[in-house]
Steps between C-alpha positions, in 0.01 A plus 500: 500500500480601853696819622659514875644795691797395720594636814836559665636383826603834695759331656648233303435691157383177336174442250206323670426234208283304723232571233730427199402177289729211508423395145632512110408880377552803380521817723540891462659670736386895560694729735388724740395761220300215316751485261575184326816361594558201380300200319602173593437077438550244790440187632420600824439882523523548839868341489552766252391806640728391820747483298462843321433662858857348603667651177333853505597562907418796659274569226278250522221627676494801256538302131300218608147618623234333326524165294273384211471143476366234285572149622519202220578190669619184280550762175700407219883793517355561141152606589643660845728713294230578258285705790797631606574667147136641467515605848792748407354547155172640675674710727630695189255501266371701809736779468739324723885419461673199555554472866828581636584137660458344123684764315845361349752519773673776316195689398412850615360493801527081540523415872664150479411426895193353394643202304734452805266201621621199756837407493628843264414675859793310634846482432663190385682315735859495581626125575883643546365654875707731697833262418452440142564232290847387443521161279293302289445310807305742682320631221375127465392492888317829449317394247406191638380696852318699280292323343437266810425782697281719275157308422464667080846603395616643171873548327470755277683733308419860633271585784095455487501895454799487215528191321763460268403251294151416273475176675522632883264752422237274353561301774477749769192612367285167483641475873372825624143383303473258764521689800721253680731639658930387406815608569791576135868509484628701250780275377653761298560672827918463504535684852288304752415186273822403322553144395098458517380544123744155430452350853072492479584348161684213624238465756164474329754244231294820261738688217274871492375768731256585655412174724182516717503277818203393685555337845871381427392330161641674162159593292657577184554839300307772321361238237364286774395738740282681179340160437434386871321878477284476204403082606431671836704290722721765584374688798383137653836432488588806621312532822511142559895602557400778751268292652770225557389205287681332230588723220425280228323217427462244174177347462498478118473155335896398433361352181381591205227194412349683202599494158555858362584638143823608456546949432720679311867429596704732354822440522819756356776370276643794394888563477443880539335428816672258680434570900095438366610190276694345851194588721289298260697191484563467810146555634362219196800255653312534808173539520181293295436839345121576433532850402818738550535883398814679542463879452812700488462822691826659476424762263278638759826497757731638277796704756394300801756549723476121635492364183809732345679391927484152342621548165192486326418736194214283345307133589507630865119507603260213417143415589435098475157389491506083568239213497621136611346249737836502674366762720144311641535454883815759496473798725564852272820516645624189432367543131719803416794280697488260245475708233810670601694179591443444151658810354781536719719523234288796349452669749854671548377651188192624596412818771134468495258214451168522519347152543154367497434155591176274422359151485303329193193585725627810620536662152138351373351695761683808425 
């Protein structure tokens, strides 16, 4: 690991990070004191530490001084995280405590600014403007402006620095991973975004929040966001947005020539559980199934305030993991698309799905 001391413009108060890798790594941050600050992962660590310097302000040049760095290009998250763990593992089986900027945001002495990365500096955006938004109508327009106008766009419940649901805030987070910077809407904003939670719906043709847009094209939601990040297509997507390309692209084969054995498809018939029992037939009426798993998760929701909004007490949250060949040659988005064309009379039932999509091939790898 190398170790760099930063300097401070006099007049503009910003960090010179002209020396600052821009790779995959793990850094430390020390302050002025040489006290250790904060321990951090990244794909690009010099995106990061801008980022931190924009959060912390005035107090920049003080908190960050010197940085410890150990670059790891092309590493598996797994591994990356692993170095990261020993790296704050080290630091106390040295006497040290847990530095303040990864103490629990409510901890003693926890100084939250140095999660605040990328868009969580900013706030969301208000489509309503100055005038506000006054019918359906308009809310429509704005959304469609927005996400024309705004290169990596995401609908969210909650703000990047207060999300108020599980799937906005895993999504936020494998967005700020990649350093790209995007724009949110908090659709649960009433005063200067009304009518745009059901209007971005209607636009993306997509039933759940959050939605992620990438130069004008719908990407999907928190399920296919996390598996565009772990196949790392992602940030390619991503910056090729930014950059002004095509946001997507579908270059798999549209067929699936192979012959592959069939997995475990197991399908509910229950009468004591019949949202799970209507999921099941109606995904096995519509897909050449090679393997489905349908978790119920609703235990672990139990008082959710969406769910209870909705008239749901129980068979509210499900995870569906599906195999078929429908899906070769079919973009991620337009996997889940079908998937939910085909429950559309479940889903009024259902507040959270959790959906995993996969080919024959797809799943043989896995």
């Amino acid at each position: 690991a190398s170790c760099s001391t930063l300097d401070v413009d006099v007049i503009t108060g910003e960090l010179d990070l002209d020396a600052m890798p821009e790779e995959m790594g793990v850094y430390a941050i020390f302050d002025n004191t040489g006290k250790l600050q904060y321990i951090g992962l990244s794909r690009d660590i010099k995106k990061s530490l801008e980022a931190h310097g924009k959060a912390i302000g005035n107090e920049a040049g003080e908190l960050i001084n010197t940085v410890k760095c150990a670059e790891l290009p092309d590493t598996p998250k797994d591994f990356l995280k692993s170095v990261w763990q020993d790296w704050i593992q080290a630091h106390m089986d040295g006497g040290g405590e847990i530095p303040a900027g990864n103490l629990p945001e409510n901890a003693p002495g926890a100084d939250p600014r140095w999660r605040v990365r990328g868009a969580q500096g900013k706030p969301a955006l208000n489509l309503g403007g100055e005038s506000g938004i006054q019918t359906m109508e308009e809310a429509s327009k704005a959304v469609k402006e927005a996400v024309e106008t705004h290169p990596v766009i995401l609908f969210m419940k909650g703000t990047p620095a207060m999300p108020q649901c599980g799937f906005s805030a895993k999504t936020i987070g494998i967005l700020q991973e990649t350093g790209i910077d995007f724009e949110a809407v908090n659709v649960l904003d009433f005063d200067n975004n009304p009518g745009v939670r059901d209007a971005v719906k209607e636009f993306g043709n997509w039933p759940t929040i959050p939605q992620l847009y990438a130069k004008g094209q719908l990407i999907g939601g928190a399920d296919i966001v996390s598996e565009m990040s772990i196949v790392g297509t992602l940030t390619k997507v991503l910056k090729e947005a930014v950059d002004g390309k095509a946001a997507v692209s579908n270059t798999d084969d549209a067929s699936e020539q192979q012959d592959f054995e069939r997995g475990v498809v197991a399908l509910i018939e229950d009468s004591s559980r019949p949202t799970a029992t209507a999921l099941c037939k109606a995904l096995d009426a519509s897909f050449d199934l090679y393997g489905l798993r349908v978790s119920d998760e609703s235990a672990a929701h139990e008082g959710d305030a969406g769910a209870l909004e909705m008239g749901l007490t129980g068979e509210s949250h499900f995870r569906v993991e599906i195999v078929a060949p429908d899906f070769a040659g079919v973009l991620p988005v337009q996997r889940q698309q079908k998937v939910y064309d085909a429950l559309s009379d479940v889903m009024p039932r259902i507040h959270a799905l959790s959906l995993v999509t996969r080919t024959p091939s797809e799943a043989q790898v896995q």
